[in-house]
mmCIF file of the N, C-alpha and C atoms, coordinates in Angstrom:
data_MODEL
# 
_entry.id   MODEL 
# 
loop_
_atom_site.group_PDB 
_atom_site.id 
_atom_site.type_symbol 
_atom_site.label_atom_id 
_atom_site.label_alt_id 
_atom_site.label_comp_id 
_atom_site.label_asym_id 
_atom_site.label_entity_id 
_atom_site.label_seq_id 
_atom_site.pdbx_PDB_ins_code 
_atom_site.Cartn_x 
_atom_site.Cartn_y 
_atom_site.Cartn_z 
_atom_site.occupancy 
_atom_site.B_iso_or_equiv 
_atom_site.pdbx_formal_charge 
_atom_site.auth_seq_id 
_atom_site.auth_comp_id 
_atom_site.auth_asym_id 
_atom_site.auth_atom_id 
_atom_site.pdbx_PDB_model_num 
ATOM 1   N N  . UNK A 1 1  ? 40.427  -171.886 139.609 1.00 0.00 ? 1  UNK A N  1 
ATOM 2   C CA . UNK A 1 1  ? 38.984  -171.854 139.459 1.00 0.00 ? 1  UNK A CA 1 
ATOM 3   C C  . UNK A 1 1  ? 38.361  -170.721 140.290 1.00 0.00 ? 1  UNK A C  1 
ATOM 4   N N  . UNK A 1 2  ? 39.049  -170.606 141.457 1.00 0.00 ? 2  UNK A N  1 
ATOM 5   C CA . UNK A 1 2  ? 38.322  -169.281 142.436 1.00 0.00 ? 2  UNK A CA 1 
ATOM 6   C C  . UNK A 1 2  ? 38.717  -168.206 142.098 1.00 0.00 ? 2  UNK A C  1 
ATOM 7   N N  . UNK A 1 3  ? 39.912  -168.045 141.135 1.00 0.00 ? 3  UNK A N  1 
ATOM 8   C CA . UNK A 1 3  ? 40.645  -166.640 140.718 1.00 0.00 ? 3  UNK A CA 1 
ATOM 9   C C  . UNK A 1 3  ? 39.148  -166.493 139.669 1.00 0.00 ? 3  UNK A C  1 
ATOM 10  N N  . UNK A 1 4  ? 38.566  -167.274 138.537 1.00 0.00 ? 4  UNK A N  1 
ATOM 11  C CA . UNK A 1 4  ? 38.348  -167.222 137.382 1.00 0.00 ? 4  UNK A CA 1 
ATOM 12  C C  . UNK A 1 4  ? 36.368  -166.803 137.675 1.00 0.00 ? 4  UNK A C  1 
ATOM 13  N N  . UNK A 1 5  ? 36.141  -167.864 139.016 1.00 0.00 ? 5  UNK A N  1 
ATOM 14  C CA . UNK A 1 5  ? 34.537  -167.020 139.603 1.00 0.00 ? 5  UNK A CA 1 
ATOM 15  C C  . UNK A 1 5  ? 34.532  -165.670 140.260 1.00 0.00 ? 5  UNK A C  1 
ATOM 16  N N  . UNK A 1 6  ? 35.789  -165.233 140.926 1.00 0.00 ? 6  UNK A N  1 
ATOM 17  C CA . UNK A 1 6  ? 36.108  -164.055 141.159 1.00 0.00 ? 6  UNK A CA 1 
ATOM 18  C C  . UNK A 1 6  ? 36.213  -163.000 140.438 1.00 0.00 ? 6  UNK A C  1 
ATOM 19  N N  . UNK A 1 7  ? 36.973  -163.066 139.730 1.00 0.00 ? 7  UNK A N  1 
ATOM 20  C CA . UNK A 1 7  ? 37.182  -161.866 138.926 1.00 0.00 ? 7  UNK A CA 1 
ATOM 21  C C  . UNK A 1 7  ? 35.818  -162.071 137.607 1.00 0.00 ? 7  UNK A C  1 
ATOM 22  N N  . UNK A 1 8  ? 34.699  -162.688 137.319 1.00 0.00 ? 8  UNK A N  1 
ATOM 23  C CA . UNK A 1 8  ? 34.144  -162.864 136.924 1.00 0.00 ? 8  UNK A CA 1 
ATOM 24  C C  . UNK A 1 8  ? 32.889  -161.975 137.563 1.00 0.00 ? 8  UNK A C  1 
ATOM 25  N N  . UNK A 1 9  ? 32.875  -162.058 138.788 1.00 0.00 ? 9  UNK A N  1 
ATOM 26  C CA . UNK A 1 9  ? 31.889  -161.484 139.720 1.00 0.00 ? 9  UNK A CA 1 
ATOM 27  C C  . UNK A 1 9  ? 32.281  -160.056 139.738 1.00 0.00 ? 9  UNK A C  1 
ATOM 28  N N  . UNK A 1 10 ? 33.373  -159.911 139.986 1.00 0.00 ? 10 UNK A N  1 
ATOM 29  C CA . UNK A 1 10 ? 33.782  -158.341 140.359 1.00 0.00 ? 10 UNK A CA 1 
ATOM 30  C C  . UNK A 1 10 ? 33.500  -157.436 138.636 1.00 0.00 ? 10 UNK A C  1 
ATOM 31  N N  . UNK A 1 11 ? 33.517  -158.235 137.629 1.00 0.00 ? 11 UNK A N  1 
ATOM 32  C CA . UNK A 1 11 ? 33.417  -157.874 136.244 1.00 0.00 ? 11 UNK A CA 1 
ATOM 33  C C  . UNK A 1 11 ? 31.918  -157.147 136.048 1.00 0.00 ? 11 UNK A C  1 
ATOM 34  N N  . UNK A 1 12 ? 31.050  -158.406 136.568 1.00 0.00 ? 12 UNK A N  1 
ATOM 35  C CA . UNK A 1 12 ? 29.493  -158.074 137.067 1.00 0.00 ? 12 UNK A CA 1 
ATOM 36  C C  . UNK A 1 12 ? 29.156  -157.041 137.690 1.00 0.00 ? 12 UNK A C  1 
ATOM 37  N N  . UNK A 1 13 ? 29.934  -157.055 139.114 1.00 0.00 ? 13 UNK A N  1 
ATOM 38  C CA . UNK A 1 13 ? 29.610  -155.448 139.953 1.00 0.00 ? 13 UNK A CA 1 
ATOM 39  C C  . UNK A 1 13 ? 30.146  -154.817 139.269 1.00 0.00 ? 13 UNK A C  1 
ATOM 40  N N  . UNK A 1 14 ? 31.342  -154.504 138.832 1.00 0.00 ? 14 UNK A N  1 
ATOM 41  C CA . UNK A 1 14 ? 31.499  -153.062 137.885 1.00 0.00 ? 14 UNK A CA 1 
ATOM 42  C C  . UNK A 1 14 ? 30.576  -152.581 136.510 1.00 0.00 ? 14 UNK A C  1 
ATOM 43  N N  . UNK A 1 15 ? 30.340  -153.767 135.846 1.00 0.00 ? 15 UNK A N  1 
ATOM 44  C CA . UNK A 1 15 ? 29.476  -153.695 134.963 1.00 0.00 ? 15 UNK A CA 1 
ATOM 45  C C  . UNK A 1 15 ? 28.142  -152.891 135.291 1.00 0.00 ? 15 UNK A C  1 
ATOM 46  N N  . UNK A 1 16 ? 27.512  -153.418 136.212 1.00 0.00 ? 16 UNK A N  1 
ATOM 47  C CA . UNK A 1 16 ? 26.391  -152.662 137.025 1.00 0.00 ? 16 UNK A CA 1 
ATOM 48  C C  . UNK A 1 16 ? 26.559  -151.674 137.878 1.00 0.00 ? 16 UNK A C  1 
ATOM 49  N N  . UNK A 1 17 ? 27.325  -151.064 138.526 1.00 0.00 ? 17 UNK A N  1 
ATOM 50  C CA . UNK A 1 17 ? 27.827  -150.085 139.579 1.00 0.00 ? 17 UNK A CA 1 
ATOM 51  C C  . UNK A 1 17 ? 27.576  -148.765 138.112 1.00 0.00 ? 17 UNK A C  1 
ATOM 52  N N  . UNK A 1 18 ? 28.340  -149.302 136.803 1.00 0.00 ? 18 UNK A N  1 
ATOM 53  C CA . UNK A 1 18 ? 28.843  -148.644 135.916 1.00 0.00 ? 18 UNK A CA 1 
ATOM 54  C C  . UNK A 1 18 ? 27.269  -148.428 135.420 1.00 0.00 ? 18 UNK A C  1 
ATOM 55  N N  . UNK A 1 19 ? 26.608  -149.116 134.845 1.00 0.00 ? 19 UNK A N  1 
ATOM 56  C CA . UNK A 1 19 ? 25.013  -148.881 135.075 1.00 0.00 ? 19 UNK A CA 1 
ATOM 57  C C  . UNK A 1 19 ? 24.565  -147.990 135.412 1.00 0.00 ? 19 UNK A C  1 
ATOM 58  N N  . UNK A 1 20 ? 24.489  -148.010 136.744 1.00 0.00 ? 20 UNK A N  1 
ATOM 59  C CA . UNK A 1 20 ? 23.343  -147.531 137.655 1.00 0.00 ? 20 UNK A CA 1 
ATOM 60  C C  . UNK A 1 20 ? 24.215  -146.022 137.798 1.00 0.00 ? 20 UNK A C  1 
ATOM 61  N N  . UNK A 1 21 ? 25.493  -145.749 137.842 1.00 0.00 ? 21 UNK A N  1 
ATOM 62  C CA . UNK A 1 21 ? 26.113  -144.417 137.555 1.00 0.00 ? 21 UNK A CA 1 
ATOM 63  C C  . UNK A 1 21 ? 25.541  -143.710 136.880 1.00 0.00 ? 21 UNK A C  1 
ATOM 64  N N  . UNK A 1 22 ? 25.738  -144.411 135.504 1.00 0.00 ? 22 UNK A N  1 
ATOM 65  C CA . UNK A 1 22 ? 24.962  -143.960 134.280 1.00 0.00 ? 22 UNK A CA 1 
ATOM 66  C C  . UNK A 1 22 ? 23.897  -143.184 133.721 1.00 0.00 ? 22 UNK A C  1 
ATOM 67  N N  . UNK A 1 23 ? 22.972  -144.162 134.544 1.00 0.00 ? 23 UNK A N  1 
ATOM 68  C CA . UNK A 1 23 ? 21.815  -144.170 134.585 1.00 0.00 ? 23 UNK A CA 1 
ATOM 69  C C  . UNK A 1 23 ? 21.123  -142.434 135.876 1.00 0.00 ? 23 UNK A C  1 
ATOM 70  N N  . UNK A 1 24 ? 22.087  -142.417 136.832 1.00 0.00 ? 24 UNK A N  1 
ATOM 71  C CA . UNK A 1 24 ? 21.836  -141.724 137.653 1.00 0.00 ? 24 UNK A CA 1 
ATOM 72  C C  . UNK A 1 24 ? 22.337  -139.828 137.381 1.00 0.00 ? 24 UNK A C  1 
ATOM 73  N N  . UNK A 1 25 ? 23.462  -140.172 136.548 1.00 0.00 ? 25 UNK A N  1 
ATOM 74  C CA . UNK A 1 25 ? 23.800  -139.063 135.652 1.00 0.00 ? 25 UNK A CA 1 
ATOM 75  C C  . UNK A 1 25 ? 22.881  -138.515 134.377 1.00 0.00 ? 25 UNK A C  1 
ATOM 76  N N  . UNK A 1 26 ? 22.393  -139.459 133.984 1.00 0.00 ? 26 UNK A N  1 
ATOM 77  C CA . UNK A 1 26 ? 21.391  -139.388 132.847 1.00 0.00 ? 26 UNK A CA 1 
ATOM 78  C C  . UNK A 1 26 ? 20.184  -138.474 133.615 1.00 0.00 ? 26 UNK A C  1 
ATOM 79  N N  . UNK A 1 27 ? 19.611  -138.917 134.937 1.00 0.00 ? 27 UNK A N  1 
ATOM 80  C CA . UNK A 1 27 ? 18.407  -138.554 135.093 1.00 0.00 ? 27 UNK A CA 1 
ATOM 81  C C  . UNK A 1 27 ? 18.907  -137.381 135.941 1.00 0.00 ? 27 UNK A C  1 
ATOM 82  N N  . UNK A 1 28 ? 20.149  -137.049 136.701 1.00 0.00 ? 28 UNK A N  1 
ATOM 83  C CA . UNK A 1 28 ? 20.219  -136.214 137.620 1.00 0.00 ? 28 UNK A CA 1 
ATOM 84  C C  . UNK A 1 28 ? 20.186  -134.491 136.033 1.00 0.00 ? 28 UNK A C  1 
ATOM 85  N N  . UNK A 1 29 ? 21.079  -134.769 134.945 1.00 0.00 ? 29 UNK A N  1 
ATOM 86  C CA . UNK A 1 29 ? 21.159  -133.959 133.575 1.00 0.00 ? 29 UNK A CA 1 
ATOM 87  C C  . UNK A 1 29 ? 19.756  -133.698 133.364 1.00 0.00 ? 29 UNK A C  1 
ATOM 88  N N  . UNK A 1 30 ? 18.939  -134.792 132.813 1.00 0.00 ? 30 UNK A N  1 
ATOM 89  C CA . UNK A 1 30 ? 17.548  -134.269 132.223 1.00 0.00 ? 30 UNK A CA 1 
ATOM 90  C C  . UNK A 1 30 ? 16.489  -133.757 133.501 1.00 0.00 ? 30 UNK A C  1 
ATOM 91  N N  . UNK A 1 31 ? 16.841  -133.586 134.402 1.00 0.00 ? 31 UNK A N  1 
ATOM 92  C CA . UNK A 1 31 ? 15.913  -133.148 135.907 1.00 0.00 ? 31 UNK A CA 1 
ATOM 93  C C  . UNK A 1 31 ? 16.195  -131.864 135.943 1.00 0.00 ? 31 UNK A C  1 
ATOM 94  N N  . UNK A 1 32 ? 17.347  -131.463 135.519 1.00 0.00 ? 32 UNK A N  1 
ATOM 95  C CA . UNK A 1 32 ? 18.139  -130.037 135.347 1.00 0.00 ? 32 UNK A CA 1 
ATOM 96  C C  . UNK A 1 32 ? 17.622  -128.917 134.484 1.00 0.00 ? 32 UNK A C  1 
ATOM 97  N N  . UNK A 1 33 ? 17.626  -129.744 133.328 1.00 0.00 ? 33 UNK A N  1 
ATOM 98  C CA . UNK A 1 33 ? 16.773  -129.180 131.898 1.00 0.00 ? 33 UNK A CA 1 
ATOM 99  C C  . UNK A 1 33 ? 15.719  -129.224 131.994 1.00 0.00 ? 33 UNK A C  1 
ATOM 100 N N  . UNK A 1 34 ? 14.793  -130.308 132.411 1.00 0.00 ? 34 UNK A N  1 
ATOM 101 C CA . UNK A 1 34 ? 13.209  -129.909 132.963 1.00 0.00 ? 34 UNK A CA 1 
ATOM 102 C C  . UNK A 1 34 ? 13.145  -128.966 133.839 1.00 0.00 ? 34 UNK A C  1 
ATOM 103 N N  . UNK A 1 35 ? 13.469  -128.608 134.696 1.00 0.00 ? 35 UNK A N  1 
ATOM 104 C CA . UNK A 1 35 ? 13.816  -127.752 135.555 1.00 0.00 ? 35 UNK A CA 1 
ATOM 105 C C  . UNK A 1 35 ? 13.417  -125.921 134.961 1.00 0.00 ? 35 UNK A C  1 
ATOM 106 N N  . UNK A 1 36 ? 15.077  -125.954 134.135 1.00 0.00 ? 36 UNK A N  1 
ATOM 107 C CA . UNK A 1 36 ? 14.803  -124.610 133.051 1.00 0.00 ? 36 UNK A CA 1 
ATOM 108 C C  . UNK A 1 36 ? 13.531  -124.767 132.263 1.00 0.00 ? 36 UNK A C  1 
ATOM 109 N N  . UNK A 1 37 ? 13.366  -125.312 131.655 1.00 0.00 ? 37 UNK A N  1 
ATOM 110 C CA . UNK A 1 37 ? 12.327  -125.732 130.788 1.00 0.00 ? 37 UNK A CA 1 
ATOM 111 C C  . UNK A 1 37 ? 10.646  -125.070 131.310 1.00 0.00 ? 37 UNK A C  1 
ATOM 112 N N  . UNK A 1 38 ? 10.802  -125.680 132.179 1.00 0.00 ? 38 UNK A N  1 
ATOM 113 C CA . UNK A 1 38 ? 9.486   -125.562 133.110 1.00 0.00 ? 38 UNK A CA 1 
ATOM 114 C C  . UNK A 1 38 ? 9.851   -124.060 133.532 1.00 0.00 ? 38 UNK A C  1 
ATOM 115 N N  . UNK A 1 39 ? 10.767  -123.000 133.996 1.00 0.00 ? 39 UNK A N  1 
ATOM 116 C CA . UNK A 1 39 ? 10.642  -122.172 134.763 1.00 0.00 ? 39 UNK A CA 1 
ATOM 117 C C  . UNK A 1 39 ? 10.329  -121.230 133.486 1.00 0.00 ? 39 UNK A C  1 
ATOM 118 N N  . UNK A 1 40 ? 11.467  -121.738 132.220 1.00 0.00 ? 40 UNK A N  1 
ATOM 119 C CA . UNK A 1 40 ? 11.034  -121.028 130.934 1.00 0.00 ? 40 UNK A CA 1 
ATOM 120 C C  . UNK A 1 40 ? 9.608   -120.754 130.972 1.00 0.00 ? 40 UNK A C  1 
ATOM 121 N N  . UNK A 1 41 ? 8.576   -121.905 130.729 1.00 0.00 ? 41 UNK A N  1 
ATOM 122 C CA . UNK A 1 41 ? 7.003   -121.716 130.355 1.00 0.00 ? 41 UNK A CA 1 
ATOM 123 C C  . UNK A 1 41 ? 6.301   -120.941 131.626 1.00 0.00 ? 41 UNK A C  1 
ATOM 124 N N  . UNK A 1 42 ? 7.165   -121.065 132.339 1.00 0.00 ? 42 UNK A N  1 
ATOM 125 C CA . UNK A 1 42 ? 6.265   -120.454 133.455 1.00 0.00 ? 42 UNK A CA 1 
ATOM 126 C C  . UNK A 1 42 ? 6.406   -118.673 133.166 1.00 0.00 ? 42 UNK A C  1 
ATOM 127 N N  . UNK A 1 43 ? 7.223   -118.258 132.538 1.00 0.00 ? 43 UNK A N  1 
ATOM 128 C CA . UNK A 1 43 ? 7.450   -117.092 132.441 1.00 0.00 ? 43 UNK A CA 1 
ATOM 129 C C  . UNK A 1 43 ? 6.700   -116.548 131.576 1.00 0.00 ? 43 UNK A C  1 
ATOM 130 N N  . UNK A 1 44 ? 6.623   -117.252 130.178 1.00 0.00 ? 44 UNK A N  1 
ATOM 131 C CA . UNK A 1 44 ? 5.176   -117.292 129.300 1.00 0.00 ? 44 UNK A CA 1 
ATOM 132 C C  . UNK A 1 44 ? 4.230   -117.863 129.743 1.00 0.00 ? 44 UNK A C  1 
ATOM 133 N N  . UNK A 1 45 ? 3.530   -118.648 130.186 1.00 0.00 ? 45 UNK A N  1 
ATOM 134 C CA . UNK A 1 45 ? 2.417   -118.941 130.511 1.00 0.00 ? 45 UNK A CA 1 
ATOM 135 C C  . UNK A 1 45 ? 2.356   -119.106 132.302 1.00 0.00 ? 45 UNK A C  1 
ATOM 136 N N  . UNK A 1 46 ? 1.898   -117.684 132.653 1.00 0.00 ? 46 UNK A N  1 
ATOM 137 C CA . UNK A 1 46 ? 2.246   -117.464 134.525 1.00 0.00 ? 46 UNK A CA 1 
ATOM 138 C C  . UNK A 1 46 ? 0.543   -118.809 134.781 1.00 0.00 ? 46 UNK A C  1 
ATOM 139 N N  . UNK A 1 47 ? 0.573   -118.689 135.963 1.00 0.00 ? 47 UNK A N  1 
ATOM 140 C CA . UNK A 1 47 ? -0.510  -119.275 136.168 1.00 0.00 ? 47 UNK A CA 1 
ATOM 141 C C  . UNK A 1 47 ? -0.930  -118.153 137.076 1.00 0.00 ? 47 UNK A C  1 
ATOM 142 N N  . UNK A 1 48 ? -2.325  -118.111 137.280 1.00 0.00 ? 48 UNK A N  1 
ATOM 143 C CA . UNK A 1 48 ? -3.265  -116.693 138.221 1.00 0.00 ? 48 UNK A CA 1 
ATOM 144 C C  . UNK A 1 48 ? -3.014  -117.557 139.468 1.00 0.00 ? 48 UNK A C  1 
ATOM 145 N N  . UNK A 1 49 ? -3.212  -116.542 139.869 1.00 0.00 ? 49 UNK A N  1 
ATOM 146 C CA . UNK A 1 49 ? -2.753  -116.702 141.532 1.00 0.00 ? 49 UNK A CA 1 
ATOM 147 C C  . UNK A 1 49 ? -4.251  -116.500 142.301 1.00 0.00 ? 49 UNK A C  1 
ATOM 148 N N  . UNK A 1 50 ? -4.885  -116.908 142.501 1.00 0.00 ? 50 UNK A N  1 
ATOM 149 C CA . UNK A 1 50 ? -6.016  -116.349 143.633 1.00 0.00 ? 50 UNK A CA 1 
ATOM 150 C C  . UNK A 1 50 ? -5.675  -116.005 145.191 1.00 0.00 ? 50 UNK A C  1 
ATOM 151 N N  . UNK A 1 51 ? -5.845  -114.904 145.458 1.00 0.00 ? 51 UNK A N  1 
ATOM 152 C CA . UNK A 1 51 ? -5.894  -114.396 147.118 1.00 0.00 ? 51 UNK A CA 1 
ATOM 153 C C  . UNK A 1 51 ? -7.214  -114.803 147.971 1.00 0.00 ? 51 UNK A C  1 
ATOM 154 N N  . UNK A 1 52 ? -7.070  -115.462 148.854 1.00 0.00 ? 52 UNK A N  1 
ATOM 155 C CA . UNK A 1 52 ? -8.052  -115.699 149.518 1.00 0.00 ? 52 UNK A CA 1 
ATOM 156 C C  . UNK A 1 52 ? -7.789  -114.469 150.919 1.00 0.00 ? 52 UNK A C  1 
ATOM 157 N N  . UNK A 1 53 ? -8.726  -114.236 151.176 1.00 0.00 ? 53 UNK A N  1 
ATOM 158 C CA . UNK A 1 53 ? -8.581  -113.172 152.632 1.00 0.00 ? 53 UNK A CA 1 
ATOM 159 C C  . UNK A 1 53 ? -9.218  -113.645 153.664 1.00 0.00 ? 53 UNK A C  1 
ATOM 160 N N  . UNK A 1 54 ? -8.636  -113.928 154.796 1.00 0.00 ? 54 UNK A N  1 
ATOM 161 C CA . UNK A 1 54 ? -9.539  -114.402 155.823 1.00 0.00 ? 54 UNK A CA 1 
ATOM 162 C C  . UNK A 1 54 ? -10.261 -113.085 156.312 1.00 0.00 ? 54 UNK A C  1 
ATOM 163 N N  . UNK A 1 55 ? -11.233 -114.272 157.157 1.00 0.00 ? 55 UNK A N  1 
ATOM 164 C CA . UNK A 1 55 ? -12.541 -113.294 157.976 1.00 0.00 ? 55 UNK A CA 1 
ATOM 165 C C  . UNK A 1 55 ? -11.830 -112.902 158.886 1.00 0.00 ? 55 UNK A C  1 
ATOM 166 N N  . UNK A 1 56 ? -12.053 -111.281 159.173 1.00 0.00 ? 56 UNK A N  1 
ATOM 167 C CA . UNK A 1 56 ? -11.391 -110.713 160.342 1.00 0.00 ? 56 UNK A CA 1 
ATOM 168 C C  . UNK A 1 56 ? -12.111 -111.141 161.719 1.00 0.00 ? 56 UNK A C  1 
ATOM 169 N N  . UNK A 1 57 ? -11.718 -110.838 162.439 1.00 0.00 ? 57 UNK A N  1 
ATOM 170 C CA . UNK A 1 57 ? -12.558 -111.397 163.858 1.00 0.00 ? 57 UNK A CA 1 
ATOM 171 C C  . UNK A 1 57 ? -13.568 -110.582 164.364 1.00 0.00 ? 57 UNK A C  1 
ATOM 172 N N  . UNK A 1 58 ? -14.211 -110.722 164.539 1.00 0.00 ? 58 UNK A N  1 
ATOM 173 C CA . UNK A 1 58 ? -14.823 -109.711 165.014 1.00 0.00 ? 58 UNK A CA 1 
ATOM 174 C C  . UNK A 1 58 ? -15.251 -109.262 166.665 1.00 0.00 ? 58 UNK A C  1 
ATOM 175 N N  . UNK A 1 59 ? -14.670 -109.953 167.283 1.00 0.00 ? 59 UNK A N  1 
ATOM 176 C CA . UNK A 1 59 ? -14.280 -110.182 168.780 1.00 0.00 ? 59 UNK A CA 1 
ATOM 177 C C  . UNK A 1 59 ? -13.802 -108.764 169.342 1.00 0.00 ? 59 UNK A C  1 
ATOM 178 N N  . UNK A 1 60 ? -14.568 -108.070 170.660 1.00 0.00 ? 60 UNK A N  1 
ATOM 179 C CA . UNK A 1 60 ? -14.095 -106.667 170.725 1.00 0.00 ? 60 UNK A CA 1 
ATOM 180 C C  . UNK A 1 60 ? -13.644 -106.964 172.044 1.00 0.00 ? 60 UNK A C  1 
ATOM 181 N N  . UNK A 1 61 ? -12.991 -105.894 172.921 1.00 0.00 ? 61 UNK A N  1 
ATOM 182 C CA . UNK A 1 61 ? -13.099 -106.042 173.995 1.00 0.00 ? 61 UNK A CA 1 
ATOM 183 C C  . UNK A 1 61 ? -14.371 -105.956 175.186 1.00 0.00 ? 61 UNK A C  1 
ATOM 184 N N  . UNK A 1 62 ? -15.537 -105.015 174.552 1.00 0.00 ? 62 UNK A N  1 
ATOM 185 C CA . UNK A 1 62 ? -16.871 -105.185 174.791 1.00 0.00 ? 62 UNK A CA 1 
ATOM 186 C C  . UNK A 1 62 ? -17.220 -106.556 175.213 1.00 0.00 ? 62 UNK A C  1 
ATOM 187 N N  . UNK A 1 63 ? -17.314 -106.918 174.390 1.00 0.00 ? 63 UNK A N  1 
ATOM 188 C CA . UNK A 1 63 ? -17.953 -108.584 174.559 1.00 0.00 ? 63 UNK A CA 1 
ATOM 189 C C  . UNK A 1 63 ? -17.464 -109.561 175.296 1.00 0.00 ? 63 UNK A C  1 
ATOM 190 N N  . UNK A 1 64 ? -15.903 -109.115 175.443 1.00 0.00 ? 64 UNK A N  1 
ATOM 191 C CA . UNK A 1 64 ? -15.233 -109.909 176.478 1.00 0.00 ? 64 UNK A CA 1 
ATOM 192 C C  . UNK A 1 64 ? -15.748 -109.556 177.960 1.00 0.00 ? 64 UNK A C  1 
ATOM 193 N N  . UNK A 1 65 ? -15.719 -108.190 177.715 1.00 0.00 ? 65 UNK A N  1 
ATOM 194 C CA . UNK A 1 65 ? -15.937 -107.878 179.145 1.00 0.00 ? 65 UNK A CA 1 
ATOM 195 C C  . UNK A 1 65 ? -17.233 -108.220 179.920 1.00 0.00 ? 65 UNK A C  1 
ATOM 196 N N  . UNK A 1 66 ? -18.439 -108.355 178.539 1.00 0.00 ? 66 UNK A N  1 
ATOM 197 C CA . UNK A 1 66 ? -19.387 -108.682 179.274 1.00 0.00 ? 66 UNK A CA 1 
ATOM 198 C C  . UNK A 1 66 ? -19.697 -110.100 179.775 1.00 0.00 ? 66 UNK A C  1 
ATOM 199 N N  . UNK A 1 67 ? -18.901 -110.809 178.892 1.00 0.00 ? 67 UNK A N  1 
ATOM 200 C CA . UNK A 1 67 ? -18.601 -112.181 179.195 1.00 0.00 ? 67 UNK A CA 1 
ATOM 201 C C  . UNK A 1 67 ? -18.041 -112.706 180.222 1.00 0.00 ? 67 UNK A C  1 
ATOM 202 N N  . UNK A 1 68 ? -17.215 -112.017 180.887 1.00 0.00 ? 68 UNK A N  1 
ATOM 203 C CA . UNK A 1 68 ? -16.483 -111.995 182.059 1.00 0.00 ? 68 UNK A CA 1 
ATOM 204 C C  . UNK A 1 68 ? -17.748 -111.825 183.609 1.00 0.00 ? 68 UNK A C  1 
ATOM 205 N N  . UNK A 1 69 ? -18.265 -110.604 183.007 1.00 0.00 ? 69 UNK A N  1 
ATOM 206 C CA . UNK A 1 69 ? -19.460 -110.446 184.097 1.00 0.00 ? 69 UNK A CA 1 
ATOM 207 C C  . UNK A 1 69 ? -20.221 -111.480 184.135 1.00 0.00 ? 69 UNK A C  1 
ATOM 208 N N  . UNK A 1 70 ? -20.560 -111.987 183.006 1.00 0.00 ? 70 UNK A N  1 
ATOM 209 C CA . UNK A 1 70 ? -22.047 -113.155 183.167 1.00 0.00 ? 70 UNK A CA 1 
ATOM 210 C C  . UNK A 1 70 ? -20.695 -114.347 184.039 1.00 0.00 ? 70 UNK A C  1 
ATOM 211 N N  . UNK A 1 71 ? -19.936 -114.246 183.835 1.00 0.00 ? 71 UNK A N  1 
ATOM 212 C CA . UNK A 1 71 ? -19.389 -115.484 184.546 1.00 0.00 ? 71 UNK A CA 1 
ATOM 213 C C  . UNK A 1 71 ? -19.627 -115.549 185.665 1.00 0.00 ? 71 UNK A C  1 
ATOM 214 N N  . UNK A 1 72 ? -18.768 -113.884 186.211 1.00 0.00 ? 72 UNK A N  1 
ATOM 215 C CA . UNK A 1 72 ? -18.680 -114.116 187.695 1.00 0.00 ? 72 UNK A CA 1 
ATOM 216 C C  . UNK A 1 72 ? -19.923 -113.286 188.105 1.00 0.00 ? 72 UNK A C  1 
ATOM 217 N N  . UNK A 1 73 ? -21.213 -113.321 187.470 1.00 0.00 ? 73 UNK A N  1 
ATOM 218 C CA . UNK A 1 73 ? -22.807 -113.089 188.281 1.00 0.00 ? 73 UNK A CA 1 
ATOM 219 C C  . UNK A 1 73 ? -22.887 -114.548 188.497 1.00 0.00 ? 73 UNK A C  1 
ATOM 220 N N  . UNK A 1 74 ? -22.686 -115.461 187.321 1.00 0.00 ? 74 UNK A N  1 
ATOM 221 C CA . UNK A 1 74 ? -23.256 -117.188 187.596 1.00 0.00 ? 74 UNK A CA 1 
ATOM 222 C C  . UNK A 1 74 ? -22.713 -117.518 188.455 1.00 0.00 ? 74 UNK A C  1 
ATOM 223 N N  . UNK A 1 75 ? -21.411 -117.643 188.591 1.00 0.00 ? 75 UNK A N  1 
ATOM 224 C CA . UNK A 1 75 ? -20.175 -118.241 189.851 1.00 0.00 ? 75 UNK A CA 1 
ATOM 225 C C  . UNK A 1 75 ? -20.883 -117.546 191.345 1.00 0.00 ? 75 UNK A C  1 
ATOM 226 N N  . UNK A 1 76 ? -21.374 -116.481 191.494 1.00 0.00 ? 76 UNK A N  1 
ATOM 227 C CA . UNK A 1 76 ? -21.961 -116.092 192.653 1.00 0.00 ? 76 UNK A CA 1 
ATOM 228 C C  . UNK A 1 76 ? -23.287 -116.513 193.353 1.00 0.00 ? 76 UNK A C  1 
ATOM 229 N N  . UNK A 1 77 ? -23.804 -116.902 192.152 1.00 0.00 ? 77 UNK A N  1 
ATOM 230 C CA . UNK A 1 77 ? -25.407 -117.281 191.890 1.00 0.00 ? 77 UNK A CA 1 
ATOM 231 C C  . UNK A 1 77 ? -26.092 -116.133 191.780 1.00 0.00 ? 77 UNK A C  1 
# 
């Protein structure tokens, strides 16, 4: 009776192990081909790219320096 729930069970996990293999080959294949697929259309249909440019700074050494003075006039009183 324990040979016959045993090997009954192990029938089950392979059955499903065998599944989920399956199943994981199936999607790892069509992820592949979407893949090409998609890089295909991208080659015909590019998408625009927008450049954004940041604001340059406008921070000189001028301004530092005078900044420096107002400090150390305040720090003196």
């Amino acid at each position: 009776m324990l040979d016959t729930i045993l090997g009954e069970g192990l029938m089950i996990m392979l059955i499903g192990v065998g599944f989920v293999m399956a199943f994981l080959c199936i999607l790892v294949f069509s992820m592949s081909i979407m893949s090409k697929v998609v890089g295909f259309l991208n080659k015909i249909f590019p998408e625009q790219v927008y450049v954004v440019e940041k604001p340059s700074k406008k921070s000189s050494s001028d301004d530092e320096a005078i900044a420096v003075a107002l400090a150390v006039i305040k720090a003196r009183g």
